[in-house]
C-alpha positions as CSV (number, residue, x, y, z in Angstrom):
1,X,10.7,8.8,11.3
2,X,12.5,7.0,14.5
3,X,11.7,3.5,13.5
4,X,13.7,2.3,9.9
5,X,13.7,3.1,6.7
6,X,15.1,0.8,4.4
7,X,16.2,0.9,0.4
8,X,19.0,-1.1,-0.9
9,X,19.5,-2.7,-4.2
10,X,22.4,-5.5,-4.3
11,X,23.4,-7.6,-7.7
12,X,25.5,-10.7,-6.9
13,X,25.8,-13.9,-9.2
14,X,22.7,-13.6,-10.9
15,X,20.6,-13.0,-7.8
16,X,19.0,-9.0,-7.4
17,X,17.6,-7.9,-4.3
18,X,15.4,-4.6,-4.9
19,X,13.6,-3.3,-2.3
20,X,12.0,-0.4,-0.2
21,X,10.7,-1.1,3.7
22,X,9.4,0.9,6.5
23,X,8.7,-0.2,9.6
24,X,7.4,2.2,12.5
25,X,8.6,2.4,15.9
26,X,7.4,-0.2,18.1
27,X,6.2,-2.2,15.1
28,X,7.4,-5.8,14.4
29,X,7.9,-6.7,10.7
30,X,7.1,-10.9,9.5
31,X,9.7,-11.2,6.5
32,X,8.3,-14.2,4.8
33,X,9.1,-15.8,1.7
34,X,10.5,-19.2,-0.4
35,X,14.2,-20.5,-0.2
36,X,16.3,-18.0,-2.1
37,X,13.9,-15.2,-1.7
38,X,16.5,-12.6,-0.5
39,X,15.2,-13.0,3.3
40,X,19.0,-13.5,4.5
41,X,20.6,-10.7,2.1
42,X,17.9,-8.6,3.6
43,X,19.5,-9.1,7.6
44,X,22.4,-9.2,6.5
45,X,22.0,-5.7,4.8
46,X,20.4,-4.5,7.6
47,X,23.2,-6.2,10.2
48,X,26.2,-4.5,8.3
49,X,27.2,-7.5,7.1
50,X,26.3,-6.8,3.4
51,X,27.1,-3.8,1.7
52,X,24.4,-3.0,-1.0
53,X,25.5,-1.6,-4.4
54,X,23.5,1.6,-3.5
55,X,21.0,2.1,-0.5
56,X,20.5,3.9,2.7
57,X,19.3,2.3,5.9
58,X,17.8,4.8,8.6
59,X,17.1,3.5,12.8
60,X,16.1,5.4,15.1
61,X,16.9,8.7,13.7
62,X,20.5,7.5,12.8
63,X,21.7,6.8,9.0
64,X,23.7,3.2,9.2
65,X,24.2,3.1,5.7
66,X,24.3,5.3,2.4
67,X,25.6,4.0,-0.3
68,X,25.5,5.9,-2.9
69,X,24.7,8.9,-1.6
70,X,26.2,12.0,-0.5
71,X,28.0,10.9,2.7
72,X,28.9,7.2,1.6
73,X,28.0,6.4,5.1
74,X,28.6,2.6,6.4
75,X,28.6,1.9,10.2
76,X,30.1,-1.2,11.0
77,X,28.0,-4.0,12.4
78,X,28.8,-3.6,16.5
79,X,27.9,0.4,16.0
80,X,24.8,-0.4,14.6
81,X,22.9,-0.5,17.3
82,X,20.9,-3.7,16.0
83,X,20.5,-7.1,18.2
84,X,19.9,-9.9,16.8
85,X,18.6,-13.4,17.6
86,X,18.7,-16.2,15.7
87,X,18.5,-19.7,15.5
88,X,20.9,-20.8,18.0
89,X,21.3,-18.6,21.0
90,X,25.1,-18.6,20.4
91,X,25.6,-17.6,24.2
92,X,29.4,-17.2,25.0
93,X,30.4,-20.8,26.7
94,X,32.7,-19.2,29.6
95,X,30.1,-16.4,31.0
96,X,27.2,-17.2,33.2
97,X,23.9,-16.1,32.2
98,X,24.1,-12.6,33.9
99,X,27.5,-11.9,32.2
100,X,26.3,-13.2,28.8
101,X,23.0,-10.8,29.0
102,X,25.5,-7.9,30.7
103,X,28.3,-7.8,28.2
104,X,26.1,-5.5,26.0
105,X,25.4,-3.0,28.3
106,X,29.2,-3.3,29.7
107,X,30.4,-3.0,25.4
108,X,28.8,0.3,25.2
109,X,29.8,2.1,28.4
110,X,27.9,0.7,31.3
111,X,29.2,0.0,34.4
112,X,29.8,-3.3,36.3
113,X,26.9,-2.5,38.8
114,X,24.6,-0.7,36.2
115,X,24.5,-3.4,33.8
116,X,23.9,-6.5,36.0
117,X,20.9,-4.6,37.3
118,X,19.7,-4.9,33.7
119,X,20.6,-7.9,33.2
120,X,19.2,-9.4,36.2
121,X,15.7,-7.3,35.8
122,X,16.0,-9.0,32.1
123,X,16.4,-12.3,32.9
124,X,13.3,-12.6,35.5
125,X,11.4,-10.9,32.6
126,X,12.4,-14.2,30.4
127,X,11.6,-15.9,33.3
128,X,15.3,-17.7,34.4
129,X,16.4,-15.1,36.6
130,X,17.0,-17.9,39.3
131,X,19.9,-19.1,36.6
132,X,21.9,-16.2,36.3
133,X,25.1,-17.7,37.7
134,X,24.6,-21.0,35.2
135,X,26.8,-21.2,31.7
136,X,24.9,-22.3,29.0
137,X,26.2,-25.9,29.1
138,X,24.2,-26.2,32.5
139,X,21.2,-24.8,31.1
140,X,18.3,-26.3,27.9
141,X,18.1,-24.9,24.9
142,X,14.6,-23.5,25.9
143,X,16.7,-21.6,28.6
144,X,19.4,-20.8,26.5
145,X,16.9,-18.9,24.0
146,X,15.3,-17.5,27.1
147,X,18.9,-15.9,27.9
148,X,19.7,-15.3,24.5
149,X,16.5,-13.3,23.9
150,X,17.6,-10.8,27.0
151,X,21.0,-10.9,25.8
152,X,19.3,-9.3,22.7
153,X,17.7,-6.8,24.2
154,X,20.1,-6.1,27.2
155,X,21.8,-3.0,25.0
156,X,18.4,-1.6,24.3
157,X,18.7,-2.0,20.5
158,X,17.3,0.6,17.7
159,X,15.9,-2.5,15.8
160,X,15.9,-5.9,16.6
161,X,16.6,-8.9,14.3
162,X,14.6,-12.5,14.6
163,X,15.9,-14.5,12.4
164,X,14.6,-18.0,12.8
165,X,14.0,-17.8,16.6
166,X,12.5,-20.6,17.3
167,X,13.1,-22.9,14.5
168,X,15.8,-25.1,17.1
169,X,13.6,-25.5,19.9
170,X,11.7,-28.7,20.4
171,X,7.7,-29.0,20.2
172,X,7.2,-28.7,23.6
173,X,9.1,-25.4,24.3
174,X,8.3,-23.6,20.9
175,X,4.8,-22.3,22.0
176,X,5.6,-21.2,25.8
177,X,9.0,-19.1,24.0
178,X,6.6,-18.1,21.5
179,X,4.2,-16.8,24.1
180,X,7.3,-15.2,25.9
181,X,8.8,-13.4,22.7
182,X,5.2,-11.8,21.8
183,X,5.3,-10.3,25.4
184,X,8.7,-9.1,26.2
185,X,9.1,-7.8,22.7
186,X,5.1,-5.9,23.2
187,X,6.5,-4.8,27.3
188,X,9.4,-3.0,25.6
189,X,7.9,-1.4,22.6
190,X,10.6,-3.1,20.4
191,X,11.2,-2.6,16.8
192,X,11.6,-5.9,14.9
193,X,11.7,-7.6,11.7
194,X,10.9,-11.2,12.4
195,X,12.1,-13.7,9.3
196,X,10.0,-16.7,9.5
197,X,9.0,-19.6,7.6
198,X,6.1,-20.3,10.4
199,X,2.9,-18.7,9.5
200,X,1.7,-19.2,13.4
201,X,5.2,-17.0,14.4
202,X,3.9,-14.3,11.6
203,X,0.3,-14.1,13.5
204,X,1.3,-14.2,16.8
205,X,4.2,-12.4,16.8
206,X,4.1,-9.7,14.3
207,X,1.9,-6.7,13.4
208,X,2.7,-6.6,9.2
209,X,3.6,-9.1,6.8
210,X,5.9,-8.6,4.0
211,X,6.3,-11.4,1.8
212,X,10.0,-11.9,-0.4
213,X,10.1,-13.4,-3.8
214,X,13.3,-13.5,-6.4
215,X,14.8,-10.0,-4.1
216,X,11.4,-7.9,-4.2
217,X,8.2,-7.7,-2.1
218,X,5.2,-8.9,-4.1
219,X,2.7,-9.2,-1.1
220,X,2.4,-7.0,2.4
221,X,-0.1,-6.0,4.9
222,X,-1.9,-7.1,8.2
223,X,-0.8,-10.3,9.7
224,X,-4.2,-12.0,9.5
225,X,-5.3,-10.5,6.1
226,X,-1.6,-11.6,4.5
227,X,-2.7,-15.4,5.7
228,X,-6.9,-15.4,5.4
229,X,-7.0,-13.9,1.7
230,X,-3.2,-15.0,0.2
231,X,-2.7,-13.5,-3.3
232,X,1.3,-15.1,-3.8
233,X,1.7,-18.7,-4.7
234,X,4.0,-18.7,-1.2
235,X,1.4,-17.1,1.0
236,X,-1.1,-19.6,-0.5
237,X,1.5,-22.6,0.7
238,X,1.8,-21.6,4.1
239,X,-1.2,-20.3,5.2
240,X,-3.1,-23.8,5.5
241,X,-4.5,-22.4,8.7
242,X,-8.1,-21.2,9.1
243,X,-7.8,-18.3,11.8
244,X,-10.5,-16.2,13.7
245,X,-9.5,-13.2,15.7
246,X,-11.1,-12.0,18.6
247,X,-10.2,-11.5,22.6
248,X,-9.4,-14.4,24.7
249,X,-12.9,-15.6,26.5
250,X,-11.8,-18.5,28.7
251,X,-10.3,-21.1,27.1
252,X,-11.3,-19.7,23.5
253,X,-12.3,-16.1,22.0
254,X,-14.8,-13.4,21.8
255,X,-15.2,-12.0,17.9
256,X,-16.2,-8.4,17.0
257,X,-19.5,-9.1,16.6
258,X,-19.7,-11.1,19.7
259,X,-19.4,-14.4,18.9
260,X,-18.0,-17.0,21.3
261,X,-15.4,-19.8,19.3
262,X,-14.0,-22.6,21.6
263,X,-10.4,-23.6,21.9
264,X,-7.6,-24.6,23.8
265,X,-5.7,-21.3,24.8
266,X,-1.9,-21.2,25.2
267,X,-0.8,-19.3,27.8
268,X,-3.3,-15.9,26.9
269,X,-4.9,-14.3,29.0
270,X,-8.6,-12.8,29.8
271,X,-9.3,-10.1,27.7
272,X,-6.4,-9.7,24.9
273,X,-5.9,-9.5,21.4
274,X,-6.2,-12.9,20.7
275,X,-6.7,-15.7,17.7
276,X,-8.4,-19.5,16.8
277,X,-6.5,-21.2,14.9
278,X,-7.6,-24.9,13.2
279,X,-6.4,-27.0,10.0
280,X,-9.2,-26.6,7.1
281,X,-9.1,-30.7,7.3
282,X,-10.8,-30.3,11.1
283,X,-14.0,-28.4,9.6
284,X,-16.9,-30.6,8.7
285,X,-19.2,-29.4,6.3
286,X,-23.4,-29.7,6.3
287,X,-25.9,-28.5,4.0
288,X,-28.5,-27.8,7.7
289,X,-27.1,-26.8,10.8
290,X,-25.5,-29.6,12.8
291,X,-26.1,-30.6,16.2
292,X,-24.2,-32.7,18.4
293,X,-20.0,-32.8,19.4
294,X,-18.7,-29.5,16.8
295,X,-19.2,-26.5,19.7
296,X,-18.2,-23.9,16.7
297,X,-20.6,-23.6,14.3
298,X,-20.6,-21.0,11.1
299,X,-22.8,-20.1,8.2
300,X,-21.2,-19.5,5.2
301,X,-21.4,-18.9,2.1
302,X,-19.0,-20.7,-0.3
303,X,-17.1,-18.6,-2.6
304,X,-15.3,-20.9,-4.5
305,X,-14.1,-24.5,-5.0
306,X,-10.2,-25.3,-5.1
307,X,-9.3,-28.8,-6.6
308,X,-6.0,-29.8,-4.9
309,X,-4.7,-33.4,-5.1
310,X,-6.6,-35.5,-3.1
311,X,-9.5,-33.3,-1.4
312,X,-11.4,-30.2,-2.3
313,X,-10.9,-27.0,-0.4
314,X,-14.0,-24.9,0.1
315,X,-13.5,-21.5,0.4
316,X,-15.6,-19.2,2.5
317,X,-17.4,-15.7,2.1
318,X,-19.6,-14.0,4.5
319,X,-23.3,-14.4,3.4
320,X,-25.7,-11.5,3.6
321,X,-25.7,-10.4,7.2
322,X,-23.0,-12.7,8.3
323,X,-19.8,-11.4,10.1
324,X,-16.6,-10.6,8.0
325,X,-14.4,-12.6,10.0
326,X,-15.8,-15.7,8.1
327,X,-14.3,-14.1,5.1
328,X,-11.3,-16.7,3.8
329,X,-11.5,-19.6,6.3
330,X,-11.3,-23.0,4.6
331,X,-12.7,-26.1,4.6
332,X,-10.8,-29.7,3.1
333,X,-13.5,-32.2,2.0
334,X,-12.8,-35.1,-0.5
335,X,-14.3,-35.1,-4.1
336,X,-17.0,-37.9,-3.0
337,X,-18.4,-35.5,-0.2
338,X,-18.5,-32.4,-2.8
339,X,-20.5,-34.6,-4.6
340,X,-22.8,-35.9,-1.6
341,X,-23.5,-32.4,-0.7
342,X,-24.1,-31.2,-3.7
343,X,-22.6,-27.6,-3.0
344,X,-21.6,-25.3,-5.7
345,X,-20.1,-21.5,-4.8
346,X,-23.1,-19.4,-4.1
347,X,-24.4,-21.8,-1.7
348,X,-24.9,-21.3,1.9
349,X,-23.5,-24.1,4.3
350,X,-22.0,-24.9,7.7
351,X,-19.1,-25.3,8.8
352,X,-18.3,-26.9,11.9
353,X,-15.1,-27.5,13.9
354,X,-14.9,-29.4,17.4
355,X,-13.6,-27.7,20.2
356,X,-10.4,-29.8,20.7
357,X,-8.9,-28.8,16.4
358,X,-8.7,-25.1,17.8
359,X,-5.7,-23.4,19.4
360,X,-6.0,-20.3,21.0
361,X,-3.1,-17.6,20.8
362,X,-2.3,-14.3,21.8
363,X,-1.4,-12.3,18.8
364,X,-0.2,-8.6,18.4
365,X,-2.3,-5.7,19.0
């Protein structure tokens, strides 16, 4: 296999991290999961900064770690072969941008000319290549993650590590560097495990979801099925979203089956993998089609009722003929409007949402 393949077992102060992962080449990994769940022992294992008790760690055709085993192999952290990007872009303060992106390339051999090239071809991909000769007190932190994220990927890494990308950024620059990372990472064909507490980072950005609890994995798959039909008590927590994939159609999508859903699209374009995403407290419910405002409409058929502390969430299931992509969304109502509408599960109803409560995003293939 020339992606990674991961087992480690680690024991430290009551805490046991017990796992096996796989990830394929080209494939990017969401690591979800509750404070404490082992998501940070896991990079760090990965990273070389953790030595398991026993374990072996495969990238790229190269063994990083066996311990344990026959060879007792451990490759320090700057052999590795493993970027990383985290948080903070943690951009050397004394290099320009160029420099910062072509010290990798320089570290492991390249030469002056060779890996400025890159670095500059890099940096117009993140889209600051007019301030390469800036240091990172000149430039925002939008533009220092920009640079940062080239940085990453300037030594062509085996695997590449998101930890928390863009948990520092401010509203306003989170969805365009979201945007950016689904494409740059998608243009390069890059291995990545993406650790994440953002269940909008896990759709858009990543192709599986593994989901961490007390140091093992209790929940993986697709993306969207992880987030439509939960089956952990964290999964359930963060996926308040109601999502619908499809391709991007203007400003909103095209399902499988054909159906148009209106939105606002950020930054997607005609034609690709996209998704509509909407809280469950913007769907209105009726027991007869609605007219008027809501542009989205849906029959469904409700397949349960969830009490939670101060509304009702009705759950969704494709009626008889209906399309699957129904299957899981969500709709908030209070107790008095259960009441009004007289719905039990079994029931067929509408849901509406208006055009404005839905986000459009590009998601992974």
């Amino acid at each position: 296999m020339s992606g990674v393949e991961l087992a480690a077992r680690l024991d430290r102060d009551g805490f046991a991290l017990d796992l096996e992962l796989s990830v394929a080449e080209g494939e990017v990994v969401a690591v979800l999961g509750p404070n404490g769940a082992g998501k940070s022992t896991l990079l760090g294992i990965v990273s070389g900064l953790l030595r398991p008790d026993t374990g072996h760690l495969r990238v790229a055709g190269r063994t990083l770690l066996d311990v344990g085993g026959a060879s007792g192999v451990f490759v320090p952290p700057h052999r590795r072969g493993v970027g990383l990007l985290a948080q903070e872009p943690l951009l050397f303060p004394h290099l320009s941008a160029l420099a910062n992106v072509a010290f990798g390339p320089r570290a492991q051999g390249t030469g002056r000319a060779g890996a400025e090239e890159r670095a500059r071809g890099l940096l117009d991909d993140v889209g600051v290549g007019a301030l390469a000769t800036r240091r990172p007190a000149q430039l925002s932190g939008g533009q220092q993650q920009r640079v940062a994220l080239a940085r990453a990927l300037a030594p062509r890494p085996g695997l590449l590590l998101l930890d928390e990308p863009l948990a520092a950024l401010d509203v306003d620059a989170t969805p365009a560097m979201r945007t950016l990372l689904r494409r740059v990472i998608a243009d390069a064909k890059q291995t990545a495990l993406l650790v994440t507490h953002d269940a909008l980072d896990a759709l858009v950005l990543a192709d599986r979801v593994v989901v961490l609890d007390r140091g093992r994995i209790v929940e993986q798959g697709p993306a969207r099925d992880v987030l439509a039909r939960p089956r952990s008590a964290f999964s359930a927590r963060i996926a308040g979203l109601d999502l619908v994939p499809g391709t991007a159609d203007g400003p909103g999508i095209r399902t499988a089956d054909g159906t148009g859903f209106h939105g606002t699209a950020v930054e997607v374009e005609q034609g690709e993998p996209a998704v509509a995403v909407f809280p469950p407290s913007a769907v209105s419910v009726h027991t007869t089609a609605p007219g008027g405002s809501p542009r989205n409409v849906v029959r469904v058929r409700v397949a349960a009722l969830e009490p939670r502390s101060d509304t009702v969430r009705l759950r969704a299931a494709a009626p008889p003929g209906g399309p699957d992509w129904v299957n899981g969304l969500a709709a908030d109502v209070t107790p008095a409007a259960v009441a009004d509408l007289g719905v039990e599960p079994g029931h067929d109803v509408w849901f509406a949402v208006k055009a404005t409560e839905v986000a459009v995003h590009g998601r992974q293939g």
